[in-house]
C-alpha positions in Angstrom: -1.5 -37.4 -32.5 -4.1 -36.6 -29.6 -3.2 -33.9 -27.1 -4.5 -34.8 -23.9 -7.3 -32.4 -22.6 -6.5 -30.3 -19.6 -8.4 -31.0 -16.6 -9.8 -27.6 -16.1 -11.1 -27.8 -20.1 -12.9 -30.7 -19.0 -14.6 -29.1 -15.7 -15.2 -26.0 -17.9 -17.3 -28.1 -20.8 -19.4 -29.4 -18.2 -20.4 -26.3 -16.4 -21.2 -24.2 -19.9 -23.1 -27.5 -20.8 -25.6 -26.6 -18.2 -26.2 -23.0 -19.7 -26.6 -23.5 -23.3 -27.5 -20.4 -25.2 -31.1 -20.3 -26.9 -29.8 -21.2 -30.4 -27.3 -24.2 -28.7 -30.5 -25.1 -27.1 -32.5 -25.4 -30.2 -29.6 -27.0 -31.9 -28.9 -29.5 -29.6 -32.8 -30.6 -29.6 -32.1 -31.0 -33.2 -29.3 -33.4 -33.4 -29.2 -35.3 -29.8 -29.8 -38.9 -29.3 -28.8 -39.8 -32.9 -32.0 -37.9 -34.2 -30.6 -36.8 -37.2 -29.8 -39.9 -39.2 -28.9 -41.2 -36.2 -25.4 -39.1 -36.4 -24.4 -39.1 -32.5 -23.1 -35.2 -31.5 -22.1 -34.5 -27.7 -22.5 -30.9 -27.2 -19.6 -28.8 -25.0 -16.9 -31.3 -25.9 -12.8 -30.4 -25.7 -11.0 -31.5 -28.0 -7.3 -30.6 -28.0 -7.2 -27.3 -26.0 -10.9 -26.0 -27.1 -14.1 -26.8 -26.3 -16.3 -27.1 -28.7 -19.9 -26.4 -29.3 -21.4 -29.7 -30.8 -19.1 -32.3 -32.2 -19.9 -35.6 -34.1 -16.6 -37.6 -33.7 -17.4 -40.8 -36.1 -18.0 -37.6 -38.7 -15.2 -35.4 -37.3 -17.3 -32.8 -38.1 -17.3 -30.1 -35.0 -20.3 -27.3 -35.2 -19.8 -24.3 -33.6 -23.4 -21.7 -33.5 -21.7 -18.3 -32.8 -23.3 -14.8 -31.6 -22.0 -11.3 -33.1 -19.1 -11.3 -31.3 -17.6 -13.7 -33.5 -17.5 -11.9 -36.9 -14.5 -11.2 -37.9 -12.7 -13.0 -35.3 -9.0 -13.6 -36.1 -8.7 -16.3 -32.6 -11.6 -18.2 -34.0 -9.9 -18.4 -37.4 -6.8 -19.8 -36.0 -8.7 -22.6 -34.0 -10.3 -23.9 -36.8 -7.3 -23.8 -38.3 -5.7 -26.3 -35.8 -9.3 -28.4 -35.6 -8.5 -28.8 -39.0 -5.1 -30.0 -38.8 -6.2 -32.9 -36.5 -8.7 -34.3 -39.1 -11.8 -32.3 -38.6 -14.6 -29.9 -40.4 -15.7 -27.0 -38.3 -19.0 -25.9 -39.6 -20.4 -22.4 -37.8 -23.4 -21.1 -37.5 -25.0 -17.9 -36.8 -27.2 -17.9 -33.8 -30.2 -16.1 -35.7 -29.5 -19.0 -38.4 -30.2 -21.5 -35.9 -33.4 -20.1 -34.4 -34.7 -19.0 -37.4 -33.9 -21.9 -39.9 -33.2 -25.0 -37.7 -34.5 -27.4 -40.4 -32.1 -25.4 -43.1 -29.0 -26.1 -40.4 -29.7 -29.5 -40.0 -29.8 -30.3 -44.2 -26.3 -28.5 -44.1 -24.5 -30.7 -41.2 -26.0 -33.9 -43.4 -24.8 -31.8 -46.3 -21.5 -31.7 -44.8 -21.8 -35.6 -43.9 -22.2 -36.7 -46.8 -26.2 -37.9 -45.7 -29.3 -36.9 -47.8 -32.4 -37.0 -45.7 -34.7 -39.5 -46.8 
């Protein structure tokens, strides 16, 4: 069943998508218009009552690149947790991971599609 997404989830997605953080930046240059395997992802999309980093919905595959602040975190343990419940995988990714190994980071989201790279 789909939760409609509150109104101020929606204003907030589109504000924080016009202050991406380096490694968002990176990954979205990776995988925006369809340019890996031509797998569509919108970036700073809510679903439910989150908003999510990068999410491919014909996949249901949601990507979330995380900074320190993040290990360990028993909040972002529970979310996935409910992503999960409606249908999804939540892949996340360390920031460094992202800058450092973009091309490793895009083989695992095809990885996690089900899509070798040709």
């Amino acid at each position: 069943m789909r939760r409609p997404v509150p109104k101020r989830h929606r204003t907030f997605a589109r504000a924080m998508r016009n202050e991406p953080t380096d490694a968002e930046a990176v990954l979205w240059d990776i995988v925006r218009g369809k340019r890996l395997e031509g797998l569509r992802f919108r970036r700073q999309h809510p679903i439910s009552n989150y908003i999510v980093d990068f999410v491919c919905l014909e996949e249901k595959l949601i990507i979330e690149v995380d900074g320190g602040q993040h290990a360990g975190n028993v909040r972002d343990t529970r979310r996935d947790t409910e992503l999960q419940t409606l249908g999804y995988t939540v892949l996340r990714f360390w920031n460094e991971d992202v800058l450092q190994n973009g091309d490793g980071v895009a083989q695992m989201i095809l990885h996690a599609c089900g899509k070798r790279r040709l």
